[in-house]
C-alpha positions in Angstrom: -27.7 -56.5 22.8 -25.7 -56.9 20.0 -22.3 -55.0 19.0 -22.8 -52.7 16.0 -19.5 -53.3 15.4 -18.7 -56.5 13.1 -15.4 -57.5 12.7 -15.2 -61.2 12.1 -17.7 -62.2 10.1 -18.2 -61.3 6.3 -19.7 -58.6 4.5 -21.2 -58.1 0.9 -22.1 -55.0 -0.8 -24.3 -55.9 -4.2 -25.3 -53.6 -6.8 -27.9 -53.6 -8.9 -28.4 -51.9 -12.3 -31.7 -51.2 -12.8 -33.8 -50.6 -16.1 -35.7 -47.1 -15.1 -39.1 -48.3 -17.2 -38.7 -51.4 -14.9 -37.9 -50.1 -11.4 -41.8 -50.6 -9.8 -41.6 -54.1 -11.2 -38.3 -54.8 -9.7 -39.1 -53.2 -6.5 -42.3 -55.0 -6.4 -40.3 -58.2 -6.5 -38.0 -57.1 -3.8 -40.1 -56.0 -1.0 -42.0 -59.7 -1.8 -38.7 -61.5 -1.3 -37.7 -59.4 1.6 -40.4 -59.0 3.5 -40.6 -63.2 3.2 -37.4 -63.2 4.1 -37.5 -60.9 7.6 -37.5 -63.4 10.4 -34.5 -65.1 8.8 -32.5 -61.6 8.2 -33.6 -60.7 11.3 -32.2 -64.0 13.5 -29.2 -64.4 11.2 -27.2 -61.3 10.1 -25.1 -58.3 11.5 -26.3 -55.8 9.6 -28.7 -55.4 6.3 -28.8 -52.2 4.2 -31.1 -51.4 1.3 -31.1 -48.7 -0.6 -30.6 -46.4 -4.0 -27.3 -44.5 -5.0 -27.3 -41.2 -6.4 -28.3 -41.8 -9.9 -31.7 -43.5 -9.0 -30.4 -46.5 -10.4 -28.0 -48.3 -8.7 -29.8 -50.4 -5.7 -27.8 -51.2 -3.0 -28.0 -54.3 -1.0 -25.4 -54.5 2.2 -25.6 -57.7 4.4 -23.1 -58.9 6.8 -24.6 -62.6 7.5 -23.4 -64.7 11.0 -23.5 -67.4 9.5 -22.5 -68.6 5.6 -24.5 -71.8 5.9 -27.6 -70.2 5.9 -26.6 -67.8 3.8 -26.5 -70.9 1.1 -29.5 -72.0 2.5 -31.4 -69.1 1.3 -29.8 -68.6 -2.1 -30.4 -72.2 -2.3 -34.3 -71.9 -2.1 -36.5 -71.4 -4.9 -38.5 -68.7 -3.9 -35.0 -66.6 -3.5 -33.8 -68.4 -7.3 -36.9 -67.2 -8.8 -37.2 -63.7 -7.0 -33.3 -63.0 -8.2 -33.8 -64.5 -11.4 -37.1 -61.9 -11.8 -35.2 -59.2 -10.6 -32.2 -59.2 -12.7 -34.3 -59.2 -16.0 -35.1 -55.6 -14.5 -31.6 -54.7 -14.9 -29.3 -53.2 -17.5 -26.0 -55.2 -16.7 -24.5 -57.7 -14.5 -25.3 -57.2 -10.6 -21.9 -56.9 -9.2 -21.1 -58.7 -5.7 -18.1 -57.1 -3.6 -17.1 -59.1 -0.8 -15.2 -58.1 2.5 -14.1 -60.3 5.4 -13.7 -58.7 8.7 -10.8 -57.7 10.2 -10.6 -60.2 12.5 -12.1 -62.9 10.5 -10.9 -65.7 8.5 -10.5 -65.0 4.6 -12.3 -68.2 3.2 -15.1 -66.2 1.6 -12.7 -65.1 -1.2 -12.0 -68.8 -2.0 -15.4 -69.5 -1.9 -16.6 -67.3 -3.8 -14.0 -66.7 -6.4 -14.1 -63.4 -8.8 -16.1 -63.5 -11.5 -19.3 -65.2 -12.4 -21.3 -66.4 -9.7 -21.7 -70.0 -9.3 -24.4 -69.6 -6.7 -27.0 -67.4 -7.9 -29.2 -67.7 -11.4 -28.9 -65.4 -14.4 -31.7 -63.7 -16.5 -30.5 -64.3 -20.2 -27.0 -62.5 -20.5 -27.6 -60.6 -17.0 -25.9 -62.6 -14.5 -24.3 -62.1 -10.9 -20.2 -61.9 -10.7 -18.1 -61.7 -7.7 -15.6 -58.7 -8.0 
């Protein structure tokens, strides 16, 4: 069995801003993308948290992914461009992406992915992705 404890590999914490008239339709996108996406989450990460903050409004996605390669493999896709693409035209602003490297891990996710606008991920209009 697996550790529960990660401390090498990477993890991101994503927040969401959702539109409240729109949160069925964005939620009906995500369980489609997720539940697509299950064998691969389940093979290739640490961890995966989905989930709401306190407002109702603010969805939370936490992944900590073993490996970054098929991390871009899966943003890469279509299916995941169009789903994320779909999902932030539910939301009021930006979706914010806070990385974290583990403790015992190297630091090349921050130089990857620099702060500020993702290069990796599509936009919807004005609502886009940035790295903080």
């Amino acid at each position: 069995m697996a550790s529960a404890i990660v401390t090498k590999d990477n993890l991101f914490v994503s927040r969401f801003k959702v539109d409240p008239a729109r949160k069925t339709e964005f939620l009906s996108i995500f369980h489609a993308l997720g539940s697509g996406a299950l064998p691969v989450l389940e093979a290739q990460t640490n961890l995966v948290f989905w989930g709401w903050g306190r407002d109702g409004t603010e969805f939370v996605a936490i992944e900590s992914w073993k490996n970054e390669a098929v991390v871009n493999e899966v943003r890469a896709s279509p299916d995941f461009k169009a789903a994320v693409g779909a999902m932030l035209a539910c939301c009021t602003a930006p979706m914010t992406m806070e990385l974290f490297s583990g403790m015992d891990g190297a630091r090349d996710v921050f130089e990857l992915y620099p702060s500020g606008p993702s290069q990796v991920h599509p936009s919807s209009g004005d609502i886009n992705v940035k790295f903080i």
